[in-house]
N, C-alpha and C positions, 0 to 999 in steps of 0.2 A: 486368620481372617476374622473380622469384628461384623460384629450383625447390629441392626437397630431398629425397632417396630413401633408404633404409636399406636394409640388407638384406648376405648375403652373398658375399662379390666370387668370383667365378670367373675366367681368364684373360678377356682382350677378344676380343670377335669382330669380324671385320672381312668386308667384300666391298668388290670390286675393280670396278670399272668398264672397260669395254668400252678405255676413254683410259688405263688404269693408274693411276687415284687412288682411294686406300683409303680408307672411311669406317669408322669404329668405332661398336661399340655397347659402355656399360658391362656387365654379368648383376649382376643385385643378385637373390639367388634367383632368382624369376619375371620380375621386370620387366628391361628392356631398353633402357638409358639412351642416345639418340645424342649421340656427343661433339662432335662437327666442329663444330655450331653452337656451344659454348660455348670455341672459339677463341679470343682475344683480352679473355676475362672473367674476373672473380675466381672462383674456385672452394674446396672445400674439402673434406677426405676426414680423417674422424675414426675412427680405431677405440674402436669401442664397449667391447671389453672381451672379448666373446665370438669362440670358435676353434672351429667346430661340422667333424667328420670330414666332406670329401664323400660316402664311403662309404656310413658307419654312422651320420651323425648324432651320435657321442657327441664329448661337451666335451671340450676338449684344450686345456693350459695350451701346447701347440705346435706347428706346423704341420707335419709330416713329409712331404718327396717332392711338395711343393706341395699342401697339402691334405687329409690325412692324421692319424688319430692313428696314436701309437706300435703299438698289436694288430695294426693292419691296416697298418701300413708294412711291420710283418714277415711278413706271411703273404700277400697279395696279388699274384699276378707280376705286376702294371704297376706294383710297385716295386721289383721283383727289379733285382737290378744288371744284369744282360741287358739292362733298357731302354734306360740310359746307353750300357753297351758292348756293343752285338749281337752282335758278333765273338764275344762268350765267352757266348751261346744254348747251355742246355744241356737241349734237350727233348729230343735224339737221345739223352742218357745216363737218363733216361727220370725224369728230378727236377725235370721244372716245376712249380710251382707248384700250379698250376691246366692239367692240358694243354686241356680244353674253350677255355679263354682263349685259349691259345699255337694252337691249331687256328685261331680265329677270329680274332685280328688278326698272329699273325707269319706266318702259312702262307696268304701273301694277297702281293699285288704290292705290291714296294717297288721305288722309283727310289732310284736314287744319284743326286746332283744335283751343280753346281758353284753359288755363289750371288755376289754381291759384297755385303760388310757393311761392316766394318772393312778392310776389302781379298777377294781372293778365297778360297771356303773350299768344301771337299768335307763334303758332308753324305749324310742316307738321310732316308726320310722314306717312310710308306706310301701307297698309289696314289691314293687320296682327299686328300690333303692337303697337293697341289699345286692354288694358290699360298700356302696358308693358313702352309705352313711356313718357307716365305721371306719372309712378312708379319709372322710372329712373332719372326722374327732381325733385324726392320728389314734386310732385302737390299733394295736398289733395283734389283736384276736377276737372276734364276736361270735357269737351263738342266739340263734332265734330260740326262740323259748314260747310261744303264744303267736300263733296266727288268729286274727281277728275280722269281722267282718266289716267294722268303721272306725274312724280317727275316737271319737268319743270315748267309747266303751276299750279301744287302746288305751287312753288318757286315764281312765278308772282303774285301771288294773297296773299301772304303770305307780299312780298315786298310792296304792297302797306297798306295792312293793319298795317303793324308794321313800320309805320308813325304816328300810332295816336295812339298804343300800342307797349308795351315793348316786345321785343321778345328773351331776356334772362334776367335766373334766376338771383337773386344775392343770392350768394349759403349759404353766410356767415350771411344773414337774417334768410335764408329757414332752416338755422342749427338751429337759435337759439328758436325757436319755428315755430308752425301753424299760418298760415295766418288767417285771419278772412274772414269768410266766403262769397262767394261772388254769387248775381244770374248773372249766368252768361249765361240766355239766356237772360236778360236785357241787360248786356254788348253786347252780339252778335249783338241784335237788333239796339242799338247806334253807335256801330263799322260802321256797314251795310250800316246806314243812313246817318255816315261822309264820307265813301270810294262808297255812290253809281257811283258819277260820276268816280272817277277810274277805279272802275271795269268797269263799261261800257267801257271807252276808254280801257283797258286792251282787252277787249274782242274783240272792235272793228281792235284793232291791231293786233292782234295774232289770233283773230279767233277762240277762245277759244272752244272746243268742248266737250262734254260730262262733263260739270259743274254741281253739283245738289248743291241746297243749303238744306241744313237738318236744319230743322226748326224746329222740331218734337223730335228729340232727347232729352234726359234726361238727367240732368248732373249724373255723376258718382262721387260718393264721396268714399273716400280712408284715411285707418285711417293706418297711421303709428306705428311698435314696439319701442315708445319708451318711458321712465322710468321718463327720466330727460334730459332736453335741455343745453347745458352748454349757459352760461352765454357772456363767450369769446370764439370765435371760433379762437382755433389754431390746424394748422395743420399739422401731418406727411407728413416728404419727408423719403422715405426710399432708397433716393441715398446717401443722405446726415448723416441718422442714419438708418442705417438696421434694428434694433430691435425696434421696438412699442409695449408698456405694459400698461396694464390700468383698469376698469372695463368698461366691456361692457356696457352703460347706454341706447342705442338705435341704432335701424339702421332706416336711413329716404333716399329716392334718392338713391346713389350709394356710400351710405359714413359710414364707421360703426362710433361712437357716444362713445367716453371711456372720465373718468374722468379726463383724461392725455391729450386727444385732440383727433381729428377727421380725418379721413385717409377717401380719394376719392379711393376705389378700383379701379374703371374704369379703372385710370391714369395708376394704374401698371399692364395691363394687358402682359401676355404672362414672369414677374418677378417669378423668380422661389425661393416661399417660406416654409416657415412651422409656420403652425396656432397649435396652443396650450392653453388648459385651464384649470387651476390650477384644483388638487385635491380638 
């Protein structure tokens, strides 16, 4: 029996199971497509034509900040440059954006994390959105390492550690297989011991408040749906070819996995398509 949905893409969601095996669901607007079962079958994802703002709804010949028109990529703060780089948070000079926004999600618990992707990497990520945000990087293991009391003072602690760790994936690794396994409350512990004296001075300058260090934590291992890793990782633009056709072989991160090549859904968030999968 073949299926077929339209609608417009948002990132994928995923939940995790008790065992660490992530299941996905598509967001086509309202509906809620499960992928896992179409595994192993032809599928197919055509952009229609239409770039509607997650926002505001209004048409955009382009997707900005994932999803986005141009208006609202510049006046919104969850597209201010601060999201990218927290480290350079500028609500204390008193020019956010939006401070109601910056109250309600920077001025909230953030983790510092360590993760394994492409190898190991130091990340931030707010309190809610652990494992979602090591699901989304395709890690197959993360460790919290630092509970924090805001995005900022995250982004401080984050900058000095990823001087002596990587703090982005390389995607085109992470596609082609699992990393090998890494302990990484060993890692945390030698990270710790090469940045003690930064952190210190981080601390002693900024005055750092409500830091815990979590020592205690367990890593989290995370096994991904997939069949077969390709070999070469090529990738759909569907600006440049609207139709992508292939066998499903895997989804890992935010990327579905076909024998034809590898599509970043993220990237086409708010692109109004239609998913389909052979009889």
């Amino acid at each position: 029996m073949g299926f077929k949905q339209s609608g417009h893409l948002l990132k994928m969601e995923a939940n995790i199971s008790p065992e660490g095996y992530v299941e996905y669901q598509l967001p086509l607007d309202e509906e809620r497509v499960p992928l896992n079962q179409f595994i192993g079958q032809s599928i197919s994802l055509e952009h229609l034509g239409d770039i509607h703002c997650i926002h505001c709804g209004r048409r955009s010949k382009k997707s900005f900040s994932q999803g986005y028109c141009y208006p609202c990529f510049i006046k919104l703060p969850e597209c201010d440059t601060c999201i990218m780089s927290p480290e350079k948070c500028h609500f204390h000079a008193g020019t956010c954006r939006d401070s109601n926004w910056g109250e309600k999600y920077c001025f909230t618990d953030h983790y510092v994390y360590l993760s394994n992707t492409s190898g190991v990497k130091v990340g931030i990520t707010r309190g809610d959105q652990l494992p979602t945000r090591w699901i989304d990087q395709g890690a197959t293991q993360g460790l919290p390492i630092f509970r924090v009391t805001n995005r900022r003072h995250a982004g401080l602690i984050e900058d000095r550690l990823r001087q002596h760790v990587a703090d982005k994936t390389q995607w085109q690794r992470m596609l082609k297989g699992n990393n090998d396994d890494l302990n990484l409350p060993s890692v945390r512990d030698d990270l710790l011991e090469k940045c003690r004296l930064d952190l210190q001075e981080l601390s002693d300058q900024y005055g750092l408040q409500g830091i815990q260090l979590l020592d205690q934590e367990l890593t989290t291992e995370i096994a991904f749906p997939v069949e077969q890793f390709p070999e070469k990782v090529k990738s759909f633009n569907l600006d440049k070819q609207p139709l992508m056709e292939g066998v499903l072989q895997g989804i890992k991160g935010q990327y579905l996995i076909l024998d034809t090549g590898v599509i970043n859904i993220r990237k086409y968030t708010a692109y109004n398509v239609e998913f389909s999968v052979e009889a």
